[in-house]
PyMOL Python script that loads the backbone (N, CA, C, O; Angstrom):
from pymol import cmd

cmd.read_pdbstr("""\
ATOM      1  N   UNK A   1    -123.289  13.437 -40.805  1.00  0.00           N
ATOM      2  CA  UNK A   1    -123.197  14.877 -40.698  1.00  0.00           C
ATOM      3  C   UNK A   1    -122.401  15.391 -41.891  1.00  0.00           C
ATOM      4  O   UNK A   1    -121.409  14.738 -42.216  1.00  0.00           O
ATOM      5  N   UNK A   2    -122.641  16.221 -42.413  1.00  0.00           N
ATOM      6  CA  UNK A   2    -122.448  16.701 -43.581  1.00  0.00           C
ATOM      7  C   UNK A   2    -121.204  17.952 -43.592  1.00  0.00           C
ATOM      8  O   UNK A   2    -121.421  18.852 -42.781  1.00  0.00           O
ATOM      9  N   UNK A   3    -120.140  18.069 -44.292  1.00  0.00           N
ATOM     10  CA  UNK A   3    -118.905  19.120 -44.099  1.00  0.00           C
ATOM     11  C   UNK A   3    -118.810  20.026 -43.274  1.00  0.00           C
ATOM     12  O   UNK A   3    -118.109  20.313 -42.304  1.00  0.00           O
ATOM     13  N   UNK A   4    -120.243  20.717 -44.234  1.00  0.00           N
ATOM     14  CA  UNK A   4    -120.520  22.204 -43.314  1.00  0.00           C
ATOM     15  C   UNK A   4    -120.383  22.365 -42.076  1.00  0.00           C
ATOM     16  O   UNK A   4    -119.698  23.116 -41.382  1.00  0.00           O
ATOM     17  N   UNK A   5    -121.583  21.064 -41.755  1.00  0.00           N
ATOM     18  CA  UNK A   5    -122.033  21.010 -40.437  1.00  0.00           C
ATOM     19  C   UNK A   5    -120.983  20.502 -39.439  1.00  0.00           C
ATOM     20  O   UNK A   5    -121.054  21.015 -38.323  1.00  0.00           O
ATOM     21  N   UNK A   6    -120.351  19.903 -39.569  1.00  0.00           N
ATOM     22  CA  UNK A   6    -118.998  19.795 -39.093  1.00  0.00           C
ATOM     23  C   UNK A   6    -118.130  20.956 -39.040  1.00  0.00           C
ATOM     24  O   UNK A   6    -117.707  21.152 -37.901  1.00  0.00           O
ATOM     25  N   UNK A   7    -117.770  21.705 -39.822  1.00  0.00           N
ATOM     26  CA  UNK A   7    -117.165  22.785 -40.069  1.00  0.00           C
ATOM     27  C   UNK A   7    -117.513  23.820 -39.057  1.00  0.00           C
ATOM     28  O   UNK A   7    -116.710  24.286 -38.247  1.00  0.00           O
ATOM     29  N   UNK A   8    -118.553  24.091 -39.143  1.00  0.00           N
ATOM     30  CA  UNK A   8    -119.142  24.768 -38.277  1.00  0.00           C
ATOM     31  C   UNK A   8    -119.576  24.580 -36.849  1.00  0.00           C
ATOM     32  O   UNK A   8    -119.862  25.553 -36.152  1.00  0.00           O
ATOM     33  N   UNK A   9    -119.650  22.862 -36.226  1.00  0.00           N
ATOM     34  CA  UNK A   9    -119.493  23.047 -34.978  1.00  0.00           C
ATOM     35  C   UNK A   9    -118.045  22.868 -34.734  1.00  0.00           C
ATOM     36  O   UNK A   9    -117.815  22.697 -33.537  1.00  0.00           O
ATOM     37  N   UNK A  10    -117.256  22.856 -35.302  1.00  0.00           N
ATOM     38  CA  UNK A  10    -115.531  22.859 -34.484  1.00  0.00           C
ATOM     39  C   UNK A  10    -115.176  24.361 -34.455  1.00  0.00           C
ATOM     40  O   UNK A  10    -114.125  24.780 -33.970  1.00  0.00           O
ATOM     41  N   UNK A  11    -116.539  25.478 -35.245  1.00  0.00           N
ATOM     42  CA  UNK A  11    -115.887  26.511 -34.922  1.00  0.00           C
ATOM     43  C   UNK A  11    -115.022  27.283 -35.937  1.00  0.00           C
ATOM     44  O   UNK A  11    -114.235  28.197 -35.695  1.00  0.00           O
ATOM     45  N   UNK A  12    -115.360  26.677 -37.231  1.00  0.00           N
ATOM     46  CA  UNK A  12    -114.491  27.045 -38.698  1.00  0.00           C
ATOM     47  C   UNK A  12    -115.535  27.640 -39.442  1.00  0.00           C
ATOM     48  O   UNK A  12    -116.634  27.816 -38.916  1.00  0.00           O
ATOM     49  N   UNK A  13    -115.304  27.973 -40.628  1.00  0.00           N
ATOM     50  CA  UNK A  13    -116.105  28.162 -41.575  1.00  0.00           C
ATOM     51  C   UNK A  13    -116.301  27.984 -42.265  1.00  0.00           C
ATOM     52  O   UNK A  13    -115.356  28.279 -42.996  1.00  0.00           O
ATOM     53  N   UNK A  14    -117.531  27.349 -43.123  1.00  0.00           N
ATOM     54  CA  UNK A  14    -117.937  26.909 -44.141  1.00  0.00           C
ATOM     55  C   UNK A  14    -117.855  27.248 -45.286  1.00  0.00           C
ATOM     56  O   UNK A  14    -118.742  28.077 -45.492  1.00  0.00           O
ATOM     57  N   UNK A  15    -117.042  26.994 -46.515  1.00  0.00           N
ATOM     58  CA  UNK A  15    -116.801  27.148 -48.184  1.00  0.00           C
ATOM     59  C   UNK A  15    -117.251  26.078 -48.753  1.00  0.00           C
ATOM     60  O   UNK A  15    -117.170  25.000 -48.164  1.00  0.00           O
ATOM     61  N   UNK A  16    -117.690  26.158 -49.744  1.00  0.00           N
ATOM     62  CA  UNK A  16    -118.354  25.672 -50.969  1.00  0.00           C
ATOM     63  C   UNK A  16    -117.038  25.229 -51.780  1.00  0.00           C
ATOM     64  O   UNK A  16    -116.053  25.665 -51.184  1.00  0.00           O
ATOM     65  N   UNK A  17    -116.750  24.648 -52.717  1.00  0.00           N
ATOM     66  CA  UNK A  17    -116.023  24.799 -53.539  1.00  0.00           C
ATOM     67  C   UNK A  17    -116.219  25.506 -54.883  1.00  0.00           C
ATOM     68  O   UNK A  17    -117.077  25.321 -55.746  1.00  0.00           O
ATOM     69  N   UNK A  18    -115.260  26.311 -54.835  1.00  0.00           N
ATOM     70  CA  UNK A  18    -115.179  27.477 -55.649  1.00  0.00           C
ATOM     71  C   UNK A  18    -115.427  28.989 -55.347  1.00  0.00           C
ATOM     72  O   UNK A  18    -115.395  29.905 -56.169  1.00  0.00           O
ATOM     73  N   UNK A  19    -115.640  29.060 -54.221  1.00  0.00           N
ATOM     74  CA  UNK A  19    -116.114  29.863 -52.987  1.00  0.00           C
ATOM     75  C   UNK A  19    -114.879  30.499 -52.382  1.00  0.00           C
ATOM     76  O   UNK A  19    -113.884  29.887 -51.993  1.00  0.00           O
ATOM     77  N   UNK A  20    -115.089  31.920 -52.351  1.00  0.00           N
ATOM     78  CA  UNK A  20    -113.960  32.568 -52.057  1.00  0.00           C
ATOM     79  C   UNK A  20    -114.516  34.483 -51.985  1.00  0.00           C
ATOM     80  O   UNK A  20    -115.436  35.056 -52.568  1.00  0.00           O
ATOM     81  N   UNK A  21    -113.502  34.984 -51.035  1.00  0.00           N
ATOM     82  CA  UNK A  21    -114.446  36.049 -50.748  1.00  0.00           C
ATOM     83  C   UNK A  21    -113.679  36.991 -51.451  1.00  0.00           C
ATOM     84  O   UNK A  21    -112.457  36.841 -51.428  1.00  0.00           O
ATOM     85  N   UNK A  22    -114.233  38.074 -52.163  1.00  0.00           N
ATOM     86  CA  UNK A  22    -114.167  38.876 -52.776  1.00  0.00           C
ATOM     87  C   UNK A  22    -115.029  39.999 -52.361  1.00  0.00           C
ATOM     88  O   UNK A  22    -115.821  39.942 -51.421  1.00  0.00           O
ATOM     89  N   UNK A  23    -114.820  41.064 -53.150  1.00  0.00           N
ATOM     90  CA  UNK A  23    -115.309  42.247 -52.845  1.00  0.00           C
ATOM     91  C   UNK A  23    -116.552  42.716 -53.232  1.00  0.00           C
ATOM     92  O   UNK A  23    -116.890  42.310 -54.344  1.00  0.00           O
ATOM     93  N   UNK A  24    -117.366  43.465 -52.651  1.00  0.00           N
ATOM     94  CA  UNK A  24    -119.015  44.127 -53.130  1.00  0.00           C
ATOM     95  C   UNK A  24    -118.522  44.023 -54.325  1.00  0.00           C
ATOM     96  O   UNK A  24    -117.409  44.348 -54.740  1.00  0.00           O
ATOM     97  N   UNK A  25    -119.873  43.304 -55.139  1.00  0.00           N
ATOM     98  CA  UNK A  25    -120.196  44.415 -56.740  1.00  0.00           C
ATOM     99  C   UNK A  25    -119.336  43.327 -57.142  1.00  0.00           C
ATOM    100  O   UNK A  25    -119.950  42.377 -57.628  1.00  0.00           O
ATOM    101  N   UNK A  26    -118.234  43.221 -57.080  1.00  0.00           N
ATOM    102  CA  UNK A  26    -117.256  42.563 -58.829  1.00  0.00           C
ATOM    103  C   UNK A  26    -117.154  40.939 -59.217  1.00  0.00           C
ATOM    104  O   UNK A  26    -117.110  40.000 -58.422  1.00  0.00           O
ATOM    105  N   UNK A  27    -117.141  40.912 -60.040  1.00  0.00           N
ATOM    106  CA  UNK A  27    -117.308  39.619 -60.608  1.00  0.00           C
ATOM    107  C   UNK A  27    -115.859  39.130 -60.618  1.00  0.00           C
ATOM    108  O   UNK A  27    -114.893  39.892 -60.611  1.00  0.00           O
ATOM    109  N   UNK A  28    -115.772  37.467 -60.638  1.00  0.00           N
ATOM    110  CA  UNK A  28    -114.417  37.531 -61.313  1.00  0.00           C
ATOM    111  C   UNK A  28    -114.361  37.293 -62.652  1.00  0.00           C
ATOM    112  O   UNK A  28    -115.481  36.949 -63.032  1.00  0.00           O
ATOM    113  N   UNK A  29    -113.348  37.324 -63.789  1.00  0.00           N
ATOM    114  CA  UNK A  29    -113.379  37.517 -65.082  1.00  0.00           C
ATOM    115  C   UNK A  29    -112.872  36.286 -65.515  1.00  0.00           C
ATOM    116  O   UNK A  29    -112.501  35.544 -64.605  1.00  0.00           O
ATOM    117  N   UNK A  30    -112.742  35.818 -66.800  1.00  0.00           N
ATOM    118  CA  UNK A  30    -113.053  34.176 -67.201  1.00  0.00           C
ATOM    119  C   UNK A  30    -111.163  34.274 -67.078  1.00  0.00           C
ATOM    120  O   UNK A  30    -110.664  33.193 -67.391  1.00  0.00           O
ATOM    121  N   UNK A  31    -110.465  34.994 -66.819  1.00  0.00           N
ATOM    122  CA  UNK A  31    -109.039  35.172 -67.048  1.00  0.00           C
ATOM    123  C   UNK A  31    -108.537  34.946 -65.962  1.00  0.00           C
ATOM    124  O   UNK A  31    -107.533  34.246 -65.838  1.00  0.00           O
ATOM    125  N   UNK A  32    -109.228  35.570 -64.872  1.00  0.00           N
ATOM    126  CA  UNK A  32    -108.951  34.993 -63.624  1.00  0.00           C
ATOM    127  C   UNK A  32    -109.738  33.452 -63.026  1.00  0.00           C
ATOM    128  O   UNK A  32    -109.139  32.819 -62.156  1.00  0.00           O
ATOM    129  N   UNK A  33    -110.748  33.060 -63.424  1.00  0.00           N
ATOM    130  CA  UNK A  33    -111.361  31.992 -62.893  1.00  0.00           C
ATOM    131  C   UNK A  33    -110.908  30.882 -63.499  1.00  0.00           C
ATOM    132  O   UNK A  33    -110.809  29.831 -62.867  1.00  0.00           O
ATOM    133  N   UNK A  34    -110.551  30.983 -64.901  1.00  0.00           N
ATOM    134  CA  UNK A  34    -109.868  29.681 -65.879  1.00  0.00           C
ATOM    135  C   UNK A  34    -108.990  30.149 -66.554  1.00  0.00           C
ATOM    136  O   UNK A  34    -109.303  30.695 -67.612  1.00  0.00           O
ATOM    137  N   UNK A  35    -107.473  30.072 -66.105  1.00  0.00           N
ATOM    138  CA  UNK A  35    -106.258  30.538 -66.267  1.00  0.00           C
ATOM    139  C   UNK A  35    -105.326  30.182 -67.499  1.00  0.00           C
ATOM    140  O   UNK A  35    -104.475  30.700 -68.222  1.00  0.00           O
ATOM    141  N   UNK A  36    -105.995  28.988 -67.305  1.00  0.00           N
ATOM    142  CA  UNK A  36    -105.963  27.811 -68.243  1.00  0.00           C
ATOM    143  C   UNK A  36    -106.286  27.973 -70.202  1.00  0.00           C
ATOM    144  O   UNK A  36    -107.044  28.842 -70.635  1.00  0.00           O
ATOM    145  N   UNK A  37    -105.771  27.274 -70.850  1.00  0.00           N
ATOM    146  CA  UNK A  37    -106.705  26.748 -72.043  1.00  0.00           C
ATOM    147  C   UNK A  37    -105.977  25.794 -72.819  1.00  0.00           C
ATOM    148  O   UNK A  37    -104.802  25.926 -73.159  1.00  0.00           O
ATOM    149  N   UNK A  38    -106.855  24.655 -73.134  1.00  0.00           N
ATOM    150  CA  UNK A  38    -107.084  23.389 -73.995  1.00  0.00           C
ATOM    151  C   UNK A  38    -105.347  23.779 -75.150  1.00  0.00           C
ATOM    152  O   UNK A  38    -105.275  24.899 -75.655  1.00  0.00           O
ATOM    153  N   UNK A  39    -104.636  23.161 -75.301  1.00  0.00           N
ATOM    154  CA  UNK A  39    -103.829  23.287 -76.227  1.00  0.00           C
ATOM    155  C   UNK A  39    -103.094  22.175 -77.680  1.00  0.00           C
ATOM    156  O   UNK A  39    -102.134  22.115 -78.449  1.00  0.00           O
ATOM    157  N   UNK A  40    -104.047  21.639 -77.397  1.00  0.00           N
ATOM    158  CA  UNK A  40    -103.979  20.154 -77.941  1.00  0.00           C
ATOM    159  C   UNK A  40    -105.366  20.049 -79.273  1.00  0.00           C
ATOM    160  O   UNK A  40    -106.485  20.455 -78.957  1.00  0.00           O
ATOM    161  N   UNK A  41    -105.087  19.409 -80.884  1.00  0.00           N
ATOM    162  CA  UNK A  41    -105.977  19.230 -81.342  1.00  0.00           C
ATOM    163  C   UNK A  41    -106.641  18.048 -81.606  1.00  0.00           C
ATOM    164  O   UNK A  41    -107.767  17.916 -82.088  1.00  0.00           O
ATOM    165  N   UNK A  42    -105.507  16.818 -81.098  1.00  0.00           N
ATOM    166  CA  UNK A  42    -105.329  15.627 -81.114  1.00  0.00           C
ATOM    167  C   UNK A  42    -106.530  14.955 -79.999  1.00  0.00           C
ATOM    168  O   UNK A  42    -107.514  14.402 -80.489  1.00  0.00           O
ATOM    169  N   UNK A  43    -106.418  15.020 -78.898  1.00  0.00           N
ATOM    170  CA  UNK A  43    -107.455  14.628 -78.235  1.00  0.00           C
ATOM    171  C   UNK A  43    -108.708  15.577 -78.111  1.00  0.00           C
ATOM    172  O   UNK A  43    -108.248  16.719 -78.122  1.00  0.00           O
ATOM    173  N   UNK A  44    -110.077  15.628 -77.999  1.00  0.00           N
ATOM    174  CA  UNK A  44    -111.106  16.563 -77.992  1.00  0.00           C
ATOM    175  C   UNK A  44    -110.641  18.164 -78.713  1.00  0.00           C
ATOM    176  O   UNK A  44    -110.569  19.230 -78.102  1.00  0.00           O
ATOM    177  N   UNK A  45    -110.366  17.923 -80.192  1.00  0.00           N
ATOM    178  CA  UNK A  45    -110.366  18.890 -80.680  1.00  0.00           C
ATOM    179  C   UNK A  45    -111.405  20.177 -81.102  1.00  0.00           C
ATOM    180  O   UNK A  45    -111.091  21.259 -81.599  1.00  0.00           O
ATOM    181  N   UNK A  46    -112.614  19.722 -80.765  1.00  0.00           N
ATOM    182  CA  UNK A  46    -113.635  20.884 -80.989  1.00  0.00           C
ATOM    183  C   UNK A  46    -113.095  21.807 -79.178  1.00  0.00           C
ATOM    184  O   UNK A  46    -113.601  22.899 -78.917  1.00  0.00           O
ATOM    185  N   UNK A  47    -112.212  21.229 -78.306  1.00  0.00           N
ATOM    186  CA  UNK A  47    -112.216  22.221 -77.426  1.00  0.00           C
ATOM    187  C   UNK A  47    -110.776  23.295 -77.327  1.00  0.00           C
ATOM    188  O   UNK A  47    -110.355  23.956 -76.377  1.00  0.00           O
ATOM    189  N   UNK A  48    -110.211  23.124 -78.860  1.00  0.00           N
ATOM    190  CA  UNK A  48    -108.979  23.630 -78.919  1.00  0.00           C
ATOM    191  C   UNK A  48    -109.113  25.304 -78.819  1.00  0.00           C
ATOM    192  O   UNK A  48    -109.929  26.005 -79.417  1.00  0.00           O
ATOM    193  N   UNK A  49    -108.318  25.628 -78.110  1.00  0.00           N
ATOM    194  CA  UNK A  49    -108.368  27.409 -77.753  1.00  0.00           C
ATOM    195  C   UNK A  49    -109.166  27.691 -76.503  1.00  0.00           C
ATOM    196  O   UNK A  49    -109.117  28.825 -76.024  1.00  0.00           O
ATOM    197  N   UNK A  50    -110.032  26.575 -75.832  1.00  0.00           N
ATOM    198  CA  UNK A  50    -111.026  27.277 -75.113  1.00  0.00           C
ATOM    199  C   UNK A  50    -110.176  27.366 -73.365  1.00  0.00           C
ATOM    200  O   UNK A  50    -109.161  26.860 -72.887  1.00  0.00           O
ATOM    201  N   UNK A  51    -111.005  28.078 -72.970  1.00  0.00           N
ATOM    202  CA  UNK A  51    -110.386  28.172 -71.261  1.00  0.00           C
ATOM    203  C   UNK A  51    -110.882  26.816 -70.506  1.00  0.00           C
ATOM    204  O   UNK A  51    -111.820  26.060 -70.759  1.00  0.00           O
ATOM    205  N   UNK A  52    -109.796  26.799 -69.384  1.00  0.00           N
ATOM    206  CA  UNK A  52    -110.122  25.970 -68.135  1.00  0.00           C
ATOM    207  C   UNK A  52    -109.036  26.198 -67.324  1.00  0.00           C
ATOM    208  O   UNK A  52    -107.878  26.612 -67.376  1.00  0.00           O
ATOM    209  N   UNK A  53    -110.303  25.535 -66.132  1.00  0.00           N
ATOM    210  CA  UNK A  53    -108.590  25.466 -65.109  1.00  0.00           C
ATOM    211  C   UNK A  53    -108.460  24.025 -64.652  1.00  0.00           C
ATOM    212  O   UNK A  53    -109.107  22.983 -64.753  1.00  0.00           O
ATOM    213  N   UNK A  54    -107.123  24.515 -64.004  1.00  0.00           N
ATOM    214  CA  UNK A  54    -106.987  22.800 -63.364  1.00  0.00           C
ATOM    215  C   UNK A  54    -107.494  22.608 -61.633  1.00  0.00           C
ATOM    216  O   UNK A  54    -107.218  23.335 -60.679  1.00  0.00           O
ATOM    217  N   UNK A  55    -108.322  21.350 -61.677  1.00  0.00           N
ATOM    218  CA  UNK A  55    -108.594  21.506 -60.266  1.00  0.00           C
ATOM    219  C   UNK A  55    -108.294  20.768 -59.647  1.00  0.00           C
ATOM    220  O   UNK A  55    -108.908  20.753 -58.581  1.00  0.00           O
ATOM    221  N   UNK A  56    -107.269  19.741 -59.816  1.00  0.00           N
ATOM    222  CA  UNK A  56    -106.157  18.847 -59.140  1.00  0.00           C
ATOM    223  C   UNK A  56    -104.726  17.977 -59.832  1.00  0.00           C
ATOM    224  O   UNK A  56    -104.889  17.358 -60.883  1.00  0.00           O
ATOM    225  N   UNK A  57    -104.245  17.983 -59.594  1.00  0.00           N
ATOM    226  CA  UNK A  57    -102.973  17.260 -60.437  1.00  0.00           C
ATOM    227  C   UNK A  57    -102.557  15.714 -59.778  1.00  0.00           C
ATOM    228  O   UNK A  57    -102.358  15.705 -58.564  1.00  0.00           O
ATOM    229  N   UNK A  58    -102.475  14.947 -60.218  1.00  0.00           N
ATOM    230  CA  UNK A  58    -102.487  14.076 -60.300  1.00  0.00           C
ATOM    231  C   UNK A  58    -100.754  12.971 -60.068  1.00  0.00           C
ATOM    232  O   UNK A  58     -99.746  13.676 -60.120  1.00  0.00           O
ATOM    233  N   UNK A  59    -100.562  11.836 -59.901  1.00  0.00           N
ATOM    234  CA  UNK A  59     -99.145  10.633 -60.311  1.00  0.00           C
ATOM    235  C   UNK A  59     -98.843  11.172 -61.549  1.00  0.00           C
ATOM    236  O   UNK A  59     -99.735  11.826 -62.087  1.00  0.00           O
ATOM    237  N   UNK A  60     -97.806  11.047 -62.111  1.00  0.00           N
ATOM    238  CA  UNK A  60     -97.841  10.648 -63.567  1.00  0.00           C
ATOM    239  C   UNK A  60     -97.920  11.938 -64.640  1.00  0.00           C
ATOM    240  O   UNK A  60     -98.086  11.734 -65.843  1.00  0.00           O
ATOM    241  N   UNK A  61     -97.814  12.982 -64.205  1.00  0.00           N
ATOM    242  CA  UNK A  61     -98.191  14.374 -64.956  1.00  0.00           C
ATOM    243  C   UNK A  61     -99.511  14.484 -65.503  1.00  0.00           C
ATOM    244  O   UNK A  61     -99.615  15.121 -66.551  1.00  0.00           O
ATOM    245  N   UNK A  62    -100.891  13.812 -64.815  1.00  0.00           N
ATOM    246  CA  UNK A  62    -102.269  13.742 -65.128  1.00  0.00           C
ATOM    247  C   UNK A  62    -102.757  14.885 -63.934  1.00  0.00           C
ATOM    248  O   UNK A  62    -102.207  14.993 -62.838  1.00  0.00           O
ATOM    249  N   UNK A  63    -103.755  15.591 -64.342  1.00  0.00           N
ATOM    250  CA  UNK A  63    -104.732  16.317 -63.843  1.00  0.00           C
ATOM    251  C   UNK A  63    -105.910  16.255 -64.482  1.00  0.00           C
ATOM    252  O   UNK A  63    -106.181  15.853 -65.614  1.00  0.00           O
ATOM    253  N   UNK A  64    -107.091  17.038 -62.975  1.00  0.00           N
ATOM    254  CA  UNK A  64    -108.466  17.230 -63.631  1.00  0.00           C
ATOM    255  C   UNK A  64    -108.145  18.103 -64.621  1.00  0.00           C
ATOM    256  O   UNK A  64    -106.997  18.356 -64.988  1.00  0.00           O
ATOM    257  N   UNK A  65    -109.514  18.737 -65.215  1.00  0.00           N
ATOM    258  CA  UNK A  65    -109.168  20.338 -65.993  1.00  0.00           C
ATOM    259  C   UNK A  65    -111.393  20.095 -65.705  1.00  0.00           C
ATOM    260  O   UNK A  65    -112.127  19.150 -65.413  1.00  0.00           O
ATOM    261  N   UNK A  66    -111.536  21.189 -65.939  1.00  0.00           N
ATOM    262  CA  UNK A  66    -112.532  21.982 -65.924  1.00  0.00           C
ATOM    263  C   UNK A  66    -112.973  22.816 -66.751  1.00  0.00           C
ATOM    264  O   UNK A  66    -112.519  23.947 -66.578  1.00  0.00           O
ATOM    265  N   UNK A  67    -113.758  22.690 -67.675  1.00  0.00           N
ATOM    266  CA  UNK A  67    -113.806  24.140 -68.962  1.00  0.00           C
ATOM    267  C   UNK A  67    -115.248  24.456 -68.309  1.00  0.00           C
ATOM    268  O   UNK A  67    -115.998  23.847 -67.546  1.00  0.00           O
ATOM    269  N   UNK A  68    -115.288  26.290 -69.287  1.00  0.00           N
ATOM    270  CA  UNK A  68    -116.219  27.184 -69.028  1.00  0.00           C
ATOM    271  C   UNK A  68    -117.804  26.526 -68.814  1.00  0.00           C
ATOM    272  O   UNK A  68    -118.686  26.827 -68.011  1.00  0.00           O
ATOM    273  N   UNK A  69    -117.755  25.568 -69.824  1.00  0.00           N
ATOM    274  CA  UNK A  69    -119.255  25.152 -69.440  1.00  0.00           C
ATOM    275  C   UNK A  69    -119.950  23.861 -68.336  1.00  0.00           C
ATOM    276  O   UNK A  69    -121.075  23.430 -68.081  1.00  0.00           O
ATOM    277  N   UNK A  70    -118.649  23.604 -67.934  1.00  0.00           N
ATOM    278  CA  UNK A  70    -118.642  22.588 -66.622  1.00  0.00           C
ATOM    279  C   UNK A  70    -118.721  21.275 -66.807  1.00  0.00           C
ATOM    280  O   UNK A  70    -119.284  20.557 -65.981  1.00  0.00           O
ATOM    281  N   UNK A  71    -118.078  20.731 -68.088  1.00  0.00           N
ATOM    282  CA  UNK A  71    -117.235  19.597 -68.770  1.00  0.00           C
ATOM    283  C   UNK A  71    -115.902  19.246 -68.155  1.00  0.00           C
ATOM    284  O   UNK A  71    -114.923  19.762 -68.693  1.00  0.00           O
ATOM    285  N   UNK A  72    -115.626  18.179 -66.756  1.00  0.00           N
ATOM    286  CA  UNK A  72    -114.948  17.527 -66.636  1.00  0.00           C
ATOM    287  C   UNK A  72    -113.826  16.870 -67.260  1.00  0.00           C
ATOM    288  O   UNK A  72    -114.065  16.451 -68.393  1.00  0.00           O
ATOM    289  N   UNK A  73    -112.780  16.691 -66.860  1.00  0.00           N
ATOM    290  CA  UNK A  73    -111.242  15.734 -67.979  1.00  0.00           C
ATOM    291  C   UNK A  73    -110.236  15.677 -67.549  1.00  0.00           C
ATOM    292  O   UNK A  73    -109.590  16.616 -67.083  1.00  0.00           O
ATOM    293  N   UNK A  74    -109.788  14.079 -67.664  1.00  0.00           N
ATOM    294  CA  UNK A  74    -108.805  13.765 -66.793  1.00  0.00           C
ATOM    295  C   UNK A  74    -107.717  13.545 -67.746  1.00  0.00           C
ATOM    296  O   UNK A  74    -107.683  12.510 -68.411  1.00  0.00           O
ATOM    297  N   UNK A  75    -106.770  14.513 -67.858  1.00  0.00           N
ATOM    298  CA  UNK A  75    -105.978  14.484 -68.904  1.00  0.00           C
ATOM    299  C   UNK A  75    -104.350  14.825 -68.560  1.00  0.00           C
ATOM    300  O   UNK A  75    -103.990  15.199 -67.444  1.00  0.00           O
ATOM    301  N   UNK A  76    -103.664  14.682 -69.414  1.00  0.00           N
ATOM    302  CA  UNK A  76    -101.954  14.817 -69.168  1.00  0.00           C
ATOM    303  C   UNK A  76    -101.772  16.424 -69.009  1.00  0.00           C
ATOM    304  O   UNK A  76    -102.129  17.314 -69.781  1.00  0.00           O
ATOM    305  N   UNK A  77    -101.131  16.506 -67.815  1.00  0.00           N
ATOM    306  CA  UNK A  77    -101.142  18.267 -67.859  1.00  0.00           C
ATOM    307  C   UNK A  77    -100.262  18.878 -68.823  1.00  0.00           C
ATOM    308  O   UNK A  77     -99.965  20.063 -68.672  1.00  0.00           O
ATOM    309  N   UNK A  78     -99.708  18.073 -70.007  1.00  0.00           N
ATOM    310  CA  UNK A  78     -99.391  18.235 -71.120  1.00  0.00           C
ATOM    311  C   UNK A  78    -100.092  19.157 -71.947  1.00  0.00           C
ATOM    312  O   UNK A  78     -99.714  20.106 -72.634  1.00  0.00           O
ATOM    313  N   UNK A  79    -101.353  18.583 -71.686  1.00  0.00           N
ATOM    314  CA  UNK A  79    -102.404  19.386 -72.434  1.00  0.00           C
ATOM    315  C   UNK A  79    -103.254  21.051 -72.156  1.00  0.00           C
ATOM    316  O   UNK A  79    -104.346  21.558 -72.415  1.00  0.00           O
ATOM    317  N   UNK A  80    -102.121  21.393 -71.561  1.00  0.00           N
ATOM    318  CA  UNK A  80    -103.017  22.344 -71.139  1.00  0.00           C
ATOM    319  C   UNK A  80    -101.761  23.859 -70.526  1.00  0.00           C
ATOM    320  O   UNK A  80    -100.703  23.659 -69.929  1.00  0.00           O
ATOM    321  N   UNK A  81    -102.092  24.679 -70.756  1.00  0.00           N
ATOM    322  CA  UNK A  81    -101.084  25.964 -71.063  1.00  0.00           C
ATOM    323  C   UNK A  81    -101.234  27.029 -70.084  1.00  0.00           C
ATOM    324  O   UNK A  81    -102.389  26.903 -69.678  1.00  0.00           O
ATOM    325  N   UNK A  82    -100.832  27.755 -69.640  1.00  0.00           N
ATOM    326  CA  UNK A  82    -100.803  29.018 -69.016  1.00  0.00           C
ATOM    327  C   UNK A  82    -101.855  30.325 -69.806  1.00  0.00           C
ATOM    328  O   UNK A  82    -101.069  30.379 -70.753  1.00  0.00           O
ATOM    329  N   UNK A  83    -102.496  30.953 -70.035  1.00  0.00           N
ATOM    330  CA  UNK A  83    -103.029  31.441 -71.358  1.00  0.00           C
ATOM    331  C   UNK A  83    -102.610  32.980 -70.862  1.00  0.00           C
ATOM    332  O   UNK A  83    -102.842  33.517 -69.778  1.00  0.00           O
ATOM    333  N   UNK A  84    -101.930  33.487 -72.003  1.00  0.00           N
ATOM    334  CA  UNK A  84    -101.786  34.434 -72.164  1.00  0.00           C
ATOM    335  C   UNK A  84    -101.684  35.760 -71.173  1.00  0.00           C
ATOM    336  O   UNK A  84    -101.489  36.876 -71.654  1.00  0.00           O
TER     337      UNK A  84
END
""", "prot")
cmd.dss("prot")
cmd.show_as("cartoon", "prot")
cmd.util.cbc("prot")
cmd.orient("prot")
């Protein structure tokens, strides 16, 4: 049986990940969805400046990260900044 379906017979409700309710009409903006950005030129430097967020943190000061185009990375949360 699959999350949902579980979810839903105990009587809860079902989210997706990344799923979250918001209001008619508005989008959310890349400022709010990836808070984040790449700050490092040393490891994967063609992604220096770009947004992400983090979507778990890790032992050791390691987390996922996530960028805009849905490129995965398991990296030192060293690498990665508050943006602006």
């Amino acid at each position: 049986m699959t999350d949902v379906a579980t979810a839903t017979r105990r009587g809860g409700t079902a989210t997706t990940r990344g799923s979250y309710p918001r209001e008619s009409g508005s989008t959310p903006d890349a400022a709010t969805t990836f808070p984040y950005y790449w700050r490092v030129r040393t490891r994967l430097p063609e992604r220096f400046g770009q947004r992400c967020r983090v979507l778990c943190r890790g032992a050791m000061n390691s987390c996922v990260v996530e960028f805009e185009d849905g490129v995965f990375v398991c990296t030192s949360r060293w690498y990665v900044r508050r943006a602006p």
